[in-house]
C-alpha positions as CSV (number, residue, x, y, z in Angstrom):
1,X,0.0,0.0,0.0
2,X,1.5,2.7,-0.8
3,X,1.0,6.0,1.3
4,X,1.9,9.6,0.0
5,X,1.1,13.1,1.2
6,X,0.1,14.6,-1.7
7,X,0.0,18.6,-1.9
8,X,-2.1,21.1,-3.8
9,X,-4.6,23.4,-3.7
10,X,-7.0,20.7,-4.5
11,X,-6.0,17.9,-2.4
12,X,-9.2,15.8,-1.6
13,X,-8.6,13.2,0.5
14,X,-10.2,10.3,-0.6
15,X,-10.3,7.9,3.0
16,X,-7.9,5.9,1.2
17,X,-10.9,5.2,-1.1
18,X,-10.8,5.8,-5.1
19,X,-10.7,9.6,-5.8
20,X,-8.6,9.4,-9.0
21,X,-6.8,12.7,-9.4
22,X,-7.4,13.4,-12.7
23,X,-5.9,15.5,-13.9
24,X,-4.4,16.3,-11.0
25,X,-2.8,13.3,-10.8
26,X,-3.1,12.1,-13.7
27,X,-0.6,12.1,-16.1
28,X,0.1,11.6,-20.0
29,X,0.1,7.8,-20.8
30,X,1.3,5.9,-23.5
31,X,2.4,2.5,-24.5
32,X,5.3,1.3,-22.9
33,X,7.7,-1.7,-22.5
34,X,7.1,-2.2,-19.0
35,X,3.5,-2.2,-19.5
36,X,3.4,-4.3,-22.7
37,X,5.9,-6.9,-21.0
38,X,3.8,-7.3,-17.6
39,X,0.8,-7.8,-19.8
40,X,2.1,-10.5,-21.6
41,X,3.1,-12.1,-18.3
42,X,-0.4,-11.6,-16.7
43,X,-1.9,-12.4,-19.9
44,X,0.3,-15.5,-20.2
45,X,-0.6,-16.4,-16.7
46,X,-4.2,-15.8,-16.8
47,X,-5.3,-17.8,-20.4
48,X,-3.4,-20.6,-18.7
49,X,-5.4,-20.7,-15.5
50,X,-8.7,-19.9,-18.2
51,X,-7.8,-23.0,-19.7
52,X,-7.1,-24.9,-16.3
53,X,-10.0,-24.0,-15.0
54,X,-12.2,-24.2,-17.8
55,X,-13.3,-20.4,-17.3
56,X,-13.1,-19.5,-21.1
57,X,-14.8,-15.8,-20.3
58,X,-12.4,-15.0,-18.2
59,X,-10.2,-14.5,-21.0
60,X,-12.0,-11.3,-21.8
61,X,-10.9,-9.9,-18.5
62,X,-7.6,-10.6,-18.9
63,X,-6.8,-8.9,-22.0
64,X,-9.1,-6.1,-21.2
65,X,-7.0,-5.4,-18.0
66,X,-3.5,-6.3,-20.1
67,X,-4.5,-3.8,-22.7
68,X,-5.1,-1.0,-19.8
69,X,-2.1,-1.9,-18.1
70,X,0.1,-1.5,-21.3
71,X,-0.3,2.5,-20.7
72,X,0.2,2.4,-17.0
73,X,4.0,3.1,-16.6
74,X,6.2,1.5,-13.6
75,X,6.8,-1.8,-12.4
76,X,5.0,-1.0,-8.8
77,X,2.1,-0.4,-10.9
78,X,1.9,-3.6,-12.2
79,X,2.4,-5.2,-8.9
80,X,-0.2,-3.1,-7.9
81,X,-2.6,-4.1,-10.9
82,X,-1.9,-8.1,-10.3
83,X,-5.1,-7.8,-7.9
84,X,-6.5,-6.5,-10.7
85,X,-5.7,-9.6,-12.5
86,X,-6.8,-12.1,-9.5
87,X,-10.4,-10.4,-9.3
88,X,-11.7,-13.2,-12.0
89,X,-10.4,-16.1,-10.5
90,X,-11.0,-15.1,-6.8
91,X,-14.7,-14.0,-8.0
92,X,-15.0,-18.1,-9.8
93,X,-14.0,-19.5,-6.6
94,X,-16.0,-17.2,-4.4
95,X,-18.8,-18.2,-6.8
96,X,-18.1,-22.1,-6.2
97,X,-16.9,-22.2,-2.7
98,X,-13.1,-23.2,-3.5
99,X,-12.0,-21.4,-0.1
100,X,-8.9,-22.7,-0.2
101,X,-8.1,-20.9,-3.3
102,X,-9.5,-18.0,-2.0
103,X,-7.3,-17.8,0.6
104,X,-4.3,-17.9,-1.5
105,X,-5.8,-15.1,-3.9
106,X,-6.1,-12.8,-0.7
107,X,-2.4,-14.0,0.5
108,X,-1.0,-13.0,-3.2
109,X,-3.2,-10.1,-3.2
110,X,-2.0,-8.9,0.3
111,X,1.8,-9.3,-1.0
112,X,1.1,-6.9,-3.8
113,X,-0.4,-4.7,-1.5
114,X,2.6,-4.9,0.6
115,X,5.5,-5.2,-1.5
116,X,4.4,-2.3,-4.0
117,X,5.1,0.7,-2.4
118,X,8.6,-0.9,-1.5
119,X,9.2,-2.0,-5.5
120,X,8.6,2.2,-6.1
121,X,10.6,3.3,-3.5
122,X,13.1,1.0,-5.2
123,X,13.1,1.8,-8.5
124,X,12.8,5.9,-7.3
125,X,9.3,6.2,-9.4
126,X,6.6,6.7,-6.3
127,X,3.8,8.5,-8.0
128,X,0.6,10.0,-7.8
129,X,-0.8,8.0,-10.3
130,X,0.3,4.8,-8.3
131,X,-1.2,6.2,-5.1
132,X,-4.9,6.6,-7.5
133,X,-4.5,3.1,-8.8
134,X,-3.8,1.2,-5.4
135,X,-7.6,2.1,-4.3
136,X,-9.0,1.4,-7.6
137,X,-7.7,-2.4,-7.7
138,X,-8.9,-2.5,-4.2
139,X,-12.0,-1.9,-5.5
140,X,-11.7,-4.2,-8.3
141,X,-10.9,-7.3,-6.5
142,X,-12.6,-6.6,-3.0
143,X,-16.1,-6.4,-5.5
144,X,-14.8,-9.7,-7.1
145,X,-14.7,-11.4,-4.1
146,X,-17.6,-10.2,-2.2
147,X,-20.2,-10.5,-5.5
148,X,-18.8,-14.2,-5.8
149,X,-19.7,-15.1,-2.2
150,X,-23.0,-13.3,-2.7
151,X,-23.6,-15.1,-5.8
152,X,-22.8,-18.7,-4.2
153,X,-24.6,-17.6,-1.1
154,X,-21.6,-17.7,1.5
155,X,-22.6,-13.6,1.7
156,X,-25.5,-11.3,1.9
157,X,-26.0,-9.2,-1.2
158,X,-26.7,-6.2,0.6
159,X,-23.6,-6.8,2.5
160,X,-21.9,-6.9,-0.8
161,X,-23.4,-4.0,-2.2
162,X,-21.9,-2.1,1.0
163,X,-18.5,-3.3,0.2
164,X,-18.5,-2.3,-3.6
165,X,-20.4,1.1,-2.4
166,X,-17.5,2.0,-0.4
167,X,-14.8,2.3,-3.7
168,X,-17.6,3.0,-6.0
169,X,-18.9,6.0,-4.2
170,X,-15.7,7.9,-4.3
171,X,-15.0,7.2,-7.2
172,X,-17.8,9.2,-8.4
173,X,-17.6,12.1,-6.2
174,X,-14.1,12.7,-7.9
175,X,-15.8,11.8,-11.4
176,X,-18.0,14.5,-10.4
177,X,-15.2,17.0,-9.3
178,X,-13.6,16.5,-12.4
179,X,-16.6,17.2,-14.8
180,X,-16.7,20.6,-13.0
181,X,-13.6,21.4,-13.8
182,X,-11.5,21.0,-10.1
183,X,-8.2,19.0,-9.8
184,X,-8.8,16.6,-6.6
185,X,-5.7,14.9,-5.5
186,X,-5.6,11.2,-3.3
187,X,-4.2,10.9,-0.6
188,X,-4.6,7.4,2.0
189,X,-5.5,8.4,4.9
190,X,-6.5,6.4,7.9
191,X,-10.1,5.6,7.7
192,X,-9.7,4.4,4.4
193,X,-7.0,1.9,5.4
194,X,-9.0,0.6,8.6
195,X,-12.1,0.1,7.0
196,X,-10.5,-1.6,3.8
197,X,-8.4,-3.8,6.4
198,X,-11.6,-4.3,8.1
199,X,-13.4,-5.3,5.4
200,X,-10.6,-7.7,4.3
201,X,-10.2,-9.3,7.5
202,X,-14.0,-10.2,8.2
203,X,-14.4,-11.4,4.0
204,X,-11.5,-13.2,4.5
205,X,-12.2,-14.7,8.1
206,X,-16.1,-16.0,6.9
207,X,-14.0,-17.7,3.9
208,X,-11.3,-19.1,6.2
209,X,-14.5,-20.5,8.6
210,X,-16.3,-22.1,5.8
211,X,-13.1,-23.6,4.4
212,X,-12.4,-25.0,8.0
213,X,-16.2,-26.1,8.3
214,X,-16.6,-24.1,11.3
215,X,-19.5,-21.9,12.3
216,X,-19.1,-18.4,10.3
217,X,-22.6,-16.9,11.9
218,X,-20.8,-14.6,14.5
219,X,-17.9,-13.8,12.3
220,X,-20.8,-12.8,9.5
221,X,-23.0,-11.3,12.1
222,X,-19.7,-9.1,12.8
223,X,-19.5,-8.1,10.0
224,X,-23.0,-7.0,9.1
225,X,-22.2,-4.3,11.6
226,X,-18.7,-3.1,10.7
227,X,-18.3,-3.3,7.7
228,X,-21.6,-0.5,7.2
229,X,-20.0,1.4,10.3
230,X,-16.6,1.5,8.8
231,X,-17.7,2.5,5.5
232,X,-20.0,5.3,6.6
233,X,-17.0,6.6,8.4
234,X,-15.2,6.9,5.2
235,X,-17.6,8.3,3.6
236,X,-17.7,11.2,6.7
237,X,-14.5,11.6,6.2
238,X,-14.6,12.2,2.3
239,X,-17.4,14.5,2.7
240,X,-15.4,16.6,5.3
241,X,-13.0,16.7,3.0
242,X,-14.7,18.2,0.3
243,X,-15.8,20.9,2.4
244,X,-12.5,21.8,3.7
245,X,-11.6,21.9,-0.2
246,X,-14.8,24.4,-0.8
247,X,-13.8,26.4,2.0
248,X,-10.3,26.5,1.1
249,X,-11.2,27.5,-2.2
250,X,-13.6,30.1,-1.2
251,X,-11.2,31.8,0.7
252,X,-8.6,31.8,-1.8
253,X,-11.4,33.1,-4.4
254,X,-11.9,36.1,-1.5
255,X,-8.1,37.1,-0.8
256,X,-7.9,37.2,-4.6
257,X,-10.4,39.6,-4.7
């Protein structure tokens, strides 16, 4: 995960959800090597597990996330956009009840969450698009997961609908920003991380029960409370944000005059 203080005039903070600066964060893309190569890799990777699995859709996904990825720049992007990647087959065994699978698509998607913010600091290439694209895949795999529980009846839909409201939402609201014409900026900030740890921890601990055979009812009972009490925190914290932006542009607007 990586965590940057970002600065500007327009800085939203997103609660570590998506608010994709754009185009305050985002920058000029075009195809590059380390894109094209890392798709090929994934894409390599993912028919072969298509073809194991006998998921022949999932093809689609793959390529349409390869073909994205070939613009992103940086190799701690495309660590970053492996969960990306795992979000088809973690949503197939969600669907099916393969737990044990499941656990080791969170494990792989909890390295990359780990170990991709190291990989920039690395290389020297720590950017503000990174820090928008962490969030998004986030998003991406957490609604994967949850919607393939929901769909094999391990999870509550509403419950899942929660956890895919909590990076949709913000998306939006910067979608919004950006149609009028402001430059919002991301930063993570600590409701976002808790509630997206939160959320990982309870998913992953009603997967880990079933897998086990064990009683999941408190453990999902659990989370039918947090998980809407962490998210509506994040979303207090986003709209506080946004008015401290509003203010701090109205003031600005009234020393310039």
């Amino acid at each position: 995960m990586r965590r940057e203080s970002l600065s500007g005039t327009a800085a939203l903070q997103a609660s570590g959800a998506l608010a994709v600066a754009f185009p305050g964060t985002l920058v000029a893309v075009r195809l590059n090597r380390t894109g094209v190569i890392a798709g090929v890799v994934y894409l390599v990777l993912g028919v072969a597990w298509s073809v194991w699995a006998g998921v022949p859709w999932a093809f689609a996904w793959f390529v349409g996330v390869a073909v994205v990825g070939a613009f992103i720049p940086g190799e701690a992007n495309h660590v970053t956009l492996a969960r990306a990647y795992l979000s088809a087959p973690v949503f197939v065994y969600a669907m099916h009840g393969g737990y044990g699978a499941i656990a080791v698509a969170v494990a792989l998607a909890g390295l990359t969450d780990l170990t991709d913010g190291t990989i920039a600091r690395r290389f020297g290439r720590p950017s503000k698009l990174g820090g928008a694209l962490d969030p998004v895949v986030d998003g991406v795999f957490m609604g994967g997961l949850v919607i393939g529980l929901a769909v094999g009846g391990t999870f509550p839909l509403w419950l899942a609908l929660v956890v895919i409201a909590r990076y949709l939402l913000p998306a939006l609201a910067g979608g919004v920003l950006i149609a009028a014409g402001r430059r919002p900026e991301l930063r993570h900030t600590l409701t976002g991380q808790v509630s997206t740890t939160l959320i990982l921890v309870l998913v992953g601990g009603v997967c880990l029960f079933r897998g086990l055979d064990q009683d999941s009812g408190g453990l999902l009972n659990a989370a039918e409370v947090v998980i809407p009490a962490a998210t509506v925190a994040t979303f207090i914290h986003l709209g506080f944000a946004l008015r401290r932006r509003a203010g701090a542009a109205e003031a600005a607007a009234a020393e310039a005059g």
